[in-house]
C-alpha positions in Angstrom: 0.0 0.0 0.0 1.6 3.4 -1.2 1.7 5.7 2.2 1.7 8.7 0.7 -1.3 10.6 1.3 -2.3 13.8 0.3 -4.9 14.5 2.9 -4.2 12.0 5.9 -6.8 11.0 8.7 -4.8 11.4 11.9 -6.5 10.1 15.3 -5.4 10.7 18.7 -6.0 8.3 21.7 -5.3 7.4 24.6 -6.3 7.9 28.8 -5.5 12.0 28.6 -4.3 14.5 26.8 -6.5 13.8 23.6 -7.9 17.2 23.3 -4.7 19.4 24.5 -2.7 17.6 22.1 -5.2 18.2 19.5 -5.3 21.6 20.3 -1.6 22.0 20.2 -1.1 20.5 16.7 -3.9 22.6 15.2 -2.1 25.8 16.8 1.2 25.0 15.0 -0.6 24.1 11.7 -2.2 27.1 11.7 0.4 29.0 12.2 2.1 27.4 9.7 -0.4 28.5 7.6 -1.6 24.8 7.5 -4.9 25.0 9.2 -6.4 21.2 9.7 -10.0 20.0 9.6 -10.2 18.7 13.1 -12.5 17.4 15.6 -11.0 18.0 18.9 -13.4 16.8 21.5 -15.9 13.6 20.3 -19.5 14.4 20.2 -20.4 11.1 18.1 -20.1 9.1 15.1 -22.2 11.6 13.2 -20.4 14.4 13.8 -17.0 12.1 12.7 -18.9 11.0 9.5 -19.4 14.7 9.1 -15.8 16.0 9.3 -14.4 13.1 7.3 -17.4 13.8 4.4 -16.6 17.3 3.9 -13.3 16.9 3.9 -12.9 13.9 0.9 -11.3 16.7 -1.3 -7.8 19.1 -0.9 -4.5 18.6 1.2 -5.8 19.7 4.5 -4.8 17.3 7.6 -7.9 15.7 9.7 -7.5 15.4 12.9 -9.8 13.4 15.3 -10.0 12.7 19.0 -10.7 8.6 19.3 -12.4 8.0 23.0 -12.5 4.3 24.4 -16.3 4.6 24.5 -16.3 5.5 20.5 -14.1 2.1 19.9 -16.1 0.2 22.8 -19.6 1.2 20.9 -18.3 0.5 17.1 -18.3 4.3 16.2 -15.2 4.3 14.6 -12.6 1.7 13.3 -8.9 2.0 13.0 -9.1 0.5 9.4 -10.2 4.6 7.8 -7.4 6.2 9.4 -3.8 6.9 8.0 -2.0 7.7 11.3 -2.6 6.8 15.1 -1.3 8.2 18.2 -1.7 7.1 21.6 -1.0 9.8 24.2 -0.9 7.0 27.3 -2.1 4.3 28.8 -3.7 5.0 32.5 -6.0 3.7 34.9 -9.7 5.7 33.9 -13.1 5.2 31.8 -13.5 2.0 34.1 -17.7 2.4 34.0 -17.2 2.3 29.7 -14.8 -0.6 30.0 -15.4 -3.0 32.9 -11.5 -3.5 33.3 -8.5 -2.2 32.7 -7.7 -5.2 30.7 -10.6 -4.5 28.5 -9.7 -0.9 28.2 -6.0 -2.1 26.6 -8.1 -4.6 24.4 -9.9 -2.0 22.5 -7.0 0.4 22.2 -5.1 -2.8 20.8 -8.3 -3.4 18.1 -8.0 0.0 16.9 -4.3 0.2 15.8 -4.4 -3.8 14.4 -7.5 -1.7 12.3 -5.2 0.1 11.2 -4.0 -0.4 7.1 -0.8 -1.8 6.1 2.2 0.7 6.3 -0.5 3.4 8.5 1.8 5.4 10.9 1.7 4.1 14.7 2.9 7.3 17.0 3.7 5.7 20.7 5.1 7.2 23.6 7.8 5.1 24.7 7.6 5.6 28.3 5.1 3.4 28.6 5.5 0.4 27.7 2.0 -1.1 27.0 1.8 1.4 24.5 4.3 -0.2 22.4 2.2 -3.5 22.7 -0.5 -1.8 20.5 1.5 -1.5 16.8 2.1 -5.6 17.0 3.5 -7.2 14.0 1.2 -6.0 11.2 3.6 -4.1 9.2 3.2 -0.3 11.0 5.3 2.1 10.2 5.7 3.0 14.3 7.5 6.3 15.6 8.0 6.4 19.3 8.2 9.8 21.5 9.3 9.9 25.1 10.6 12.6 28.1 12.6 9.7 29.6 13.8 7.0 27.4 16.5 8.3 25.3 16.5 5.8 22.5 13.2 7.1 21.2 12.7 8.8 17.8 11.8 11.4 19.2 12.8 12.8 22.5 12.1 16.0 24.7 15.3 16.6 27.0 17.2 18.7 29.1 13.8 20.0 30.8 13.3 22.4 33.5 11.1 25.3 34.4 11.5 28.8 33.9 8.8 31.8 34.9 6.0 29.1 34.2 7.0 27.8 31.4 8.9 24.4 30.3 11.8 24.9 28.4 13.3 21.6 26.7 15.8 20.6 23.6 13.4 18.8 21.0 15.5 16.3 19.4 14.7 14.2 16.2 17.2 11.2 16.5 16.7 9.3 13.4 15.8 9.5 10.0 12.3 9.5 10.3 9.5 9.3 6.8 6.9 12.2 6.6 3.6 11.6 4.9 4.7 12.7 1.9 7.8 10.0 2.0 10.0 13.3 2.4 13.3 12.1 5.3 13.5 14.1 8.5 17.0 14.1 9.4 18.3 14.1 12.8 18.4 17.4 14.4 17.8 19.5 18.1 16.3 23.0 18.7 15.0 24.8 22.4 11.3 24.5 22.7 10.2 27.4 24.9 6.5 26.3 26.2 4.4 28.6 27.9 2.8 26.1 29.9 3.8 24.0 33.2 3.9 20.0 34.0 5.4 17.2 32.2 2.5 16.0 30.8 2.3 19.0 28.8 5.1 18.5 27.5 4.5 15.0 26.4 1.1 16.8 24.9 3.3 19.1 23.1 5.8 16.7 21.9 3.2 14.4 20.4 2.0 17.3 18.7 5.7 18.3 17.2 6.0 14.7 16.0 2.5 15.0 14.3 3.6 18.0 12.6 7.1 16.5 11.3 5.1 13.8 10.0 3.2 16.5 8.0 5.9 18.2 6.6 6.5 21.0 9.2 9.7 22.0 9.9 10.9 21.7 13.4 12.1 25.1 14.2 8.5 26.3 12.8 7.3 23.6 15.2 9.5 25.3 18.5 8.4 28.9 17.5 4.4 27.9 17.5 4.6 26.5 20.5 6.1 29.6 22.3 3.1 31.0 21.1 0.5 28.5 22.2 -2.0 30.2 24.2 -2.4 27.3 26.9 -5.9 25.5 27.7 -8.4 26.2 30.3 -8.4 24.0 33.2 -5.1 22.3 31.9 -2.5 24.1 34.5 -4.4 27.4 34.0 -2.6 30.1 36.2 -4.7 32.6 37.5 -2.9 35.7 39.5 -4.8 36.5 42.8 -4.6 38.7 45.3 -3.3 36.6 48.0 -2.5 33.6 46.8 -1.3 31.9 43.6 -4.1 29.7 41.9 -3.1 26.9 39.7 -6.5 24.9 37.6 -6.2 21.8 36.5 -8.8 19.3 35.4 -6.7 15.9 36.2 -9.4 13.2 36.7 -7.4 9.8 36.9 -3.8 8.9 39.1 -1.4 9.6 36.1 -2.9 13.4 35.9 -3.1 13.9 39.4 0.6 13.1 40.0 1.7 15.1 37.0 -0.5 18.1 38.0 1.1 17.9 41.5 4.5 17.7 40.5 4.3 20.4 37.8 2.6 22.3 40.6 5.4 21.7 43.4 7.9 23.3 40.1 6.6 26.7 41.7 8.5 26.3 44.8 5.5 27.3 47.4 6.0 27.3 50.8 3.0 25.4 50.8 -0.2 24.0 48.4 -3.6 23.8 49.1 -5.4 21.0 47.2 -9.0 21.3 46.9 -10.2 18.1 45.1 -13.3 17.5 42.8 -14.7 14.3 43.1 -15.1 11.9 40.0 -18.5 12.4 39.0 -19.2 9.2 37.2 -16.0 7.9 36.8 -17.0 4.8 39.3 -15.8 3.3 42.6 -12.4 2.4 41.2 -11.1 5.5 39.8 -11.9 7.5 42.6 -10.5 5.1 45.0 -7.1 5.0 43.1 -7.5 9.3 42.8 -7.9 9.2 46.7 -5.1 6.7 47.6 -2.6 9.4 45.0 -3.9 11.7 46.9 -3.3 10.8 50.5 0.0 9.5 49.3 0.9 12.7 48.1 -0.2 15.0 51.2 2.2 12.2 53.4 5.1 13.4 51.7 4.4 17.5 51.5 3.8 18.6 55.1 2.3 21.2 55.8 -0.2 21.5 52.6 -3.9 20.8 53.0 -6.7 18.5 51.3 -10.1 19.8 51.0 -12.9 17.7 49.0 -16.0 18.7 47.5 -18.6 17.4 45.2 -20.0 20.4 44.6 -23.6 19.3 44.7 -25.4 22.5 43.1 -23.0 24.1 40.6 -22.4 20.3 38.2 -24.2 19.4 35.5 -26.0 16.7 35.8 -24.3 14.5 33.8 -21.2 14.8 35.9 -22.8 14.8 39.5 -20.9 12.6 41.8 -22.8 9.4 42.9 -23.2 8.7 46.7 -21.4 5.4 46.1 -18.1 7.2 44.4 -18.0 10.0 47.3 -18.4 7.3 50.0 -15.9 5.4 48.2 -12.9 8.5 48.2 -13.9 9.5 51.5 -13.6 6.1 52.8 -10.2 5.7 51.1 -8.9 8.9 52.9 -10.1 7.2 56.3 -8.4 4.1 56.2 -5.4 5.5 55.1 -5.3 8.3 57.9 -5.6 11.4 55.8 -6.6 14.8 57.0 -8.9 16.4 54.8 -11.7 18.7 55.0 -15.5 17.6 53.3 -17.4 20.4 52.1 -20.1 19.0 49.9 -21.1 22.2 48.1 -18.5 24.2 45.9 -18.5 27.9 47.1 -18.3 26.3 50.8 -15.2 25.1 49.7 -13.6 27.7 48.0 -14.3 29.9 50.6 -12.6 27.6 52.8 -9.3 27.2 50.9 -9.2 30.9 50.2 -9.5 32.1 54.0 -6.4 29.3 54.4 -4.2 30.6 51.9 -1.5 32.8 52.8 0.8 34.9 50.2 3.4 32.1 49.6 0.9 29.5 49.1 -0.5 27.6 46.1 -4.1 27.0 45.7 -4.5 23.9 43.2 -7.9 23.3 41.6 -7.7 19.6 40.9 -10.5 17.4 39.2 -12.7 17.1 36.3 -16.0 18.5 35.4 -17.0 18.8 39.1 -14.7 22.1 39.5 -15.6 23.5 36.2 -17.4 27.0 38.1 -15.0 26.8 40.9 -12.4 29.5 38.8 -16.1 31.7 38.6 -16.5 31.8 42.2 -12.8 32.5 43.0 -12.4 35.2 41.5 -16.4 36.5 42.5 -15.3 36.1 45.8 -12.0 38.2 45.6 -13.9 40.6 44.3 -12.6 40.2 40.8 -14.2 40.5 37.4 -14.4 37.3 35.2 -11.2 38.2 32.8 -8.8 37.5 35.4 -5.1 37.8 34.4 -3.3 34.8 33.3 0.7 35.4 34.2 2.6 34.4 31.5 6.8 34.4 30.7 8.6 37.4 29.3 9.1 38.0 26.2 5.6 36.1 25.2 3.1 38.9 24.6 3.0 40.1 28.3 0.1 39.6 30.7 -2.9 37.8 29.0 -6.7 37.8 29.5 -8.3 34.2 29.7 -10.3 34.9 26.7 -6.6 34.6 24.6 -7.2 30.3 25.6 -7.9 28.0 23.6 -11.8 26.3 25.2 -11.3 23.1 26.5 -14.9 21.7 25.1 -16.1 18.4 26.9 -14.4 16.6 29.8 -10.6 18.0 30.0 -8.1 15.3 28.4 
């Protein structure tokens, strides 16, 4: 099969960081005057058959987010698609899958789907994820932070006013869509965004944008542009305390949002924790043990919990059996935290804890989507807070300069 394709159907998987990597890869496209058809959050197979339809025609990329439930439910197969990438393999969508097991199974299906000589993007870090290419003739690039024989590597990382700074290295010859070689070569990524697993979002990204023909010091300069994501390490300057947003919803993206947020070098952080409206028993037990384990090793910091009863949509209220579950988990494992089952209760809790040197981290999924709103209403701020960004990138920002986030954050 000749992989050469003038208008390639690229779709992005994995446990988190679908949409952010999405969002990335359109920003550099775009910028590279490049613009993709893309559809960056799934809202169903007809909204798929829509974007690949209208797109049958001219060289512009596709790019798709591919959820476990879509593969689960037979809404889209692995066999249409020219290119796959899996961001990672964690533990979350238990209630879509049954098992963990199950959940590998159906990532598996969709890259065997995949045609013959159809790239396979892995992050090499993991290694379940290079389970998924198999033996069926994939033409297979891996990325990684941490494993330096990968094709692609981000390296040499560390944190400067808020933003990641690493070397982007291509270490091989690598094959673009257009059978065009990318030679080996290194330039300074400056990314205006914290946490490693933004960086494996963005590096993803940069390897999706070799593979369409983007050069990679275009690739470094877009990315010092990127805007960032709400609710995907969203910095938010306050009066008193610093106030960091992040919609981590499984153990992988708590951790990293915890470690990008410890980076800062606070004299302290105060966690206040959205419970996992329908992500099951499981999930939120594992998000409570990460947790606990976390607050053992940063004395000093606090744990508040909320499953903020009146301010969720429906769809993402908290069942009685997950919050009795996490709270459970924090009991038996001897953890201090404080319940407040509404959100403002909360916030105004964490707020009249914080001191100057703190960090206030906003840490769960749909559950804390109004808790930025009622911050800044009860500091007595207006709704286009300022964002601080590094300088020499445009200055201080208003949160309308983000890119939306639309669905769950990934």
């Amino acid at each position: 099969m000749n992989n050469t394709f003038a208008r390639p159907l690229i779709g992005v998987t994995g446990s988190s960081g679908k949409t952010s990597t999405i969002l990335m890869l359109n920003s550099i496209l775009e910028q590279c005057g490049n613009k993709p058809a893309m559809l960056e959050s799934w809202k169903g197979p007809a909204s798929f058959t829509k974007l690949v339809k209208n797109n049958t025609t001219g060289s512009r990329p596709l790019l798709a987010e591919v959820p476990v439930e879509a593969l689960r439910q037979r809404q889209v197969k692995g066999e249409i698609f020219q290119c796959a990438a899996l961001t990672n393999l964690t533990v979350d969508h238990l209630p879509a899958c049954g098992t963990q097991e199950r959940y590998h199974e159906l990532k598996s299906e969709f890259f065997n789907q995949l045609p013959p000589s159809a790239k396979a993007v892995l992050n090499a870090d993991d290694p379940r994820s290079l389970t998924l290419a198999g033996d069926g003739g994939l033409d297979t690039i891996t990325f990684a932070l941490h494993y330096p024989n990968a094709m692609i590597v981000a390296k040499n990382i560390r944190t400067k006013n808020f933003s990641s700074v690493f070397e982007l290295s291509v270490n091989t010859d690598i094959p673009t869509f257009s059978n065009r070689v990318i030679s080996p070569q290194t330039t300074k990524v400056h990314l205006p965004m914290l946490g490693e697993q933004n960086i494996y979002n963005a590096l993803l990204a940069a390897t999706l944008a070799l593979l369409l023909d983007v050069d990679l010091e275009s690739i470094a300069r877009a990315l010092g542009r990127f805007p960032g994501i709400r609710r995907n390490m969203e910095i938010i300057s306050v009066d008193k305390a610093l106030v960091l947003d992040d919609g981590a919803r499984n153990p992988a993206a708590i951790r990293a949002a915890l470690a990008g947020a410890k980076l800062l070098g606070k004299r302290r952080t105060l966690v206040l924790h959205g419970i996992y409206g329908k992500g099951g028993q499981t999930i939120n037990r594992c998000n409570a043990r990460e947790l606990a384990h976390w607050l053992q090793q940063s004395p000093g910091s606090q744990l508040i919990v909320t499953r903020s009863m009146y301010h969720t949509k429906h769809k993402y209220q908290v069942r009685v059996s997950e919050e009795k579950t996490f709270l459970t988990e924090l009991k038996e494992s001897k953890t201090e935290a404080a319940y407040f089952p509404d959100l403002p209760d909360a916030v105004e809790s964490i707020l009249s804890h914080a001191c100057e040197e703190d960090l206030i981290l906003l840490l769960g999924g749909p559950v804390l989507d109004r808790a930025r709103e009622i911050i800044l209403q009860s500091i007595g701020e207006n709704r286009t807070s300022l964002t601080l960004v590094p300088s020499g990138l445009g200055g201080i920002r208003t949160h309308s300069n983000l890119q939306p986030l639309a669905g769950n954050p990934t």
